[in-house]
Each structure stands twice: as C-alpha cells, then as structure tokens.
C-alpha positions in Angstrom: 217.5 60.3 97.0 221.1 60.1 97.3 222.9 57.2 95.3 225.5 55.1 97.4 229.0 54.7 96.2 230.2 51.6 96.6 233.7 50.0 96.7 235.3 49.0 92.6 235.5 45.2 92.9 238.9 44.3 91.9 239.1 41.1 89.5 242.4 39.5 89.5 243.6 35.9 87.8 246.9 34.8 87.3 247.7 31.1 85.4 248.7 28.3 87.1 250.1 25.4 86.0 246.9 23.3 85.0 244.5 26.5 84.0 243.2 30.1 85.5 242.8 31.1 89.0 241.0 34.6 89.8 240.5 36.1 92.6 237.5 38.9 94.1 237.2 39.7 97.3 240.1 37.4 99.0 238.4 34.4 97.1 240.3 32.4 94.6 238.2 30.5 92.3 240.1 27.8 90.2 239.4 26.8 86.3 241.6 23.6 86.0 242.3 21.7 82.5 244.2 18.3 82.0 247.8 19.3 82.4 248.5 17.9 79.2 246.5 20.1 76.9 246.9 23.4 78.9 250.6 22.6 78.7 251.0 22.1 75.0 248.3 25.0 74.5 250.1 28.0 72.8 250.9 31.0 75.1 249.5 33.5 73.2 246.3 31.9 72.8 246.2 31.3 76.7 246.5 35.3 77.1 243.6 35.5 74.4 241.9 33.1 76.3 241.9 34.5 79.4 240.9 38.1 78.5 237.8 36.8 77.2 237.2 34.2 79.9 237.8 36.5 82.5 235.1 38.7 81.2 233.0 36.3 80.6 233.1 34.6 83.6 232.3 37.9 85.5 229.9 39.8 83.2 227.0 39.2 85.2 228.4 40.4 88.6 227.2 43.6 88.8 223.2 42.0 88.5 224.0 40.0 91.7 226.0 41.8 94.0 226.1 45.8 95.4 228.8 47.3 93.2 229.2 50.4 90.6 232.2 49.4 89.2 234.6 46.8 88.2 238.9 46.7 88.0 240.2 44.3 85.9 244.0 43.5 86.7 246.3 42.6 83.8 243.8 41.7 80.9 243.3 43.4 77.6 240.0 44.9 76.4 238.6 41.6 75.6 237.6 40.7 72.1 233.8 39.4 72.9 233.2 42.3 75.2 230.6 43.9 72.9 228.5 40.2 72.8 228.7 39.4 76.3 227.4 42.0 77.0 224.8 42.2 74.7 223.9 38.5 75.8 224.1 39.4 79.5 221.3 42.3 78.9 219.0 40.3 76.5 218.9 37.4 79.7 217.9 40.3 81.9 214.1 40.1 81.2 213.5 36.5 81.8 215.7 36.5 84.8 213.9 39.8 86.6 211.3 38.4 88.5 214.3 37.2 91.0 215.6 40.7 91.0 213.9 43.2 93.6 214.3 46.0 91.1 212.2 46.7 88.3 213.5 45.8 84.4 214.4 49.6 83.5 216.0 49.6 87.3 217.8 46.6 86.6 218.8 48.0 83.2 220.1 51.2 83.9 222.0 49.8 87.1 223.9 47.5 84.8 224.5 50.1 81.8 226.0 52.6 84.3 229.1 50.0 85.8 232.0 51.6 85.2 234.3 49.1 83.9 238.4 50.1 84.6 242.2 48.2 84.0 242.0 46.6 80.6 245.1 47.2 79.1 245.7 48.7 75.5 245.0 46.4 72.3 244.5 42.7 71.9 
C-alpha cells in the first residue's frame, strides 16, 4: 500500500488591533478581545500568548482533516506544546468511534505529523 503525500498546511496569524487573526487555507479566522484590555495587555505577553494559542487552537487538525504535516509561520516553539499534545492524544479514545480509522490507526497517524516553522527559543 502506498502512503499518499499530502500538501504541509500552512498556519499563519498576524495581530490585529482588538486580538489574533490566523489564517489556513485562504480562511481567516478572527479571535477578538475588548480593545481596551488587548490594548493595555503587555507586548511580550501577547507574543507568548499567541505561540501557545496558535498551537492550541490547531492541535487537533491533523485528527480531522487529510494532512501529514503542519508550517507554522512566525511563532516560537510554544511553551505548552508537550501538554497539548498529550491532552489531544488522551481525548483520542473517547472521541474514535467518529473516526473511520481504528485507535492505533488514528494514533500513529497523529504521532507521525511532521510539525515545521517554529522559530528558536521562547
């Protein structure tokens, strides 16, 4: 059996003036705050905020949709990584009987997504 390649599905976000905004697949998908507390909210802890929310918000993509591998545009290796991932593979058995693969297929498929353009450090 020969195993498709697919496509890497490239994960952008940039901020915008009241949150996030990411975009896959020529889709933009908006995370809005009041303007008042994303304004006065520190810079730095934006950026930490969006590494991790990025990868949070997109951990589970590969269970859903036909990919192999995921680019992340202009986010650092984000800090939670380890335990959303860990979450997103304990949910896997009480979530598989919507899946048309088996556990171990489902499993394996989401240990082997190659994950690519986190930058260096935190």
């Amino acid at each position: 059996m020969r195993k498709t390649k697919y496509k890497p599905l490239v994960i952008e976000h940039r901020l915008s003036k009241n949150g996030l905004r990411l975009k896959a697949k020529g889709l933009d998908f908006n995370l809005s705050y009041p303007g008042n507390i994303w304004a006065e909210y520190p810079q730095e802890c934006k950026n930490f905020l969006v590494d991790n929310l990025v990868y949070t918000l997109t951990a589970n993509i590969p269970l859903i949709a036909p990919i192999d591998s995921i680019v992340y545009k202009n986010i650092s290796t984000p800090f939670i990584k380890p335990y959303v991932d860990l979450l997103t593979i304990e949910g896997i058995p009480s979530a598989i009987d919507s899946y048309d693969d088996s556990l171990l297929q489902t499993l394996k498929r989401y240990n082997n997504i190659s994950y690519a353009g986190f930058l260096s450090g935190l």
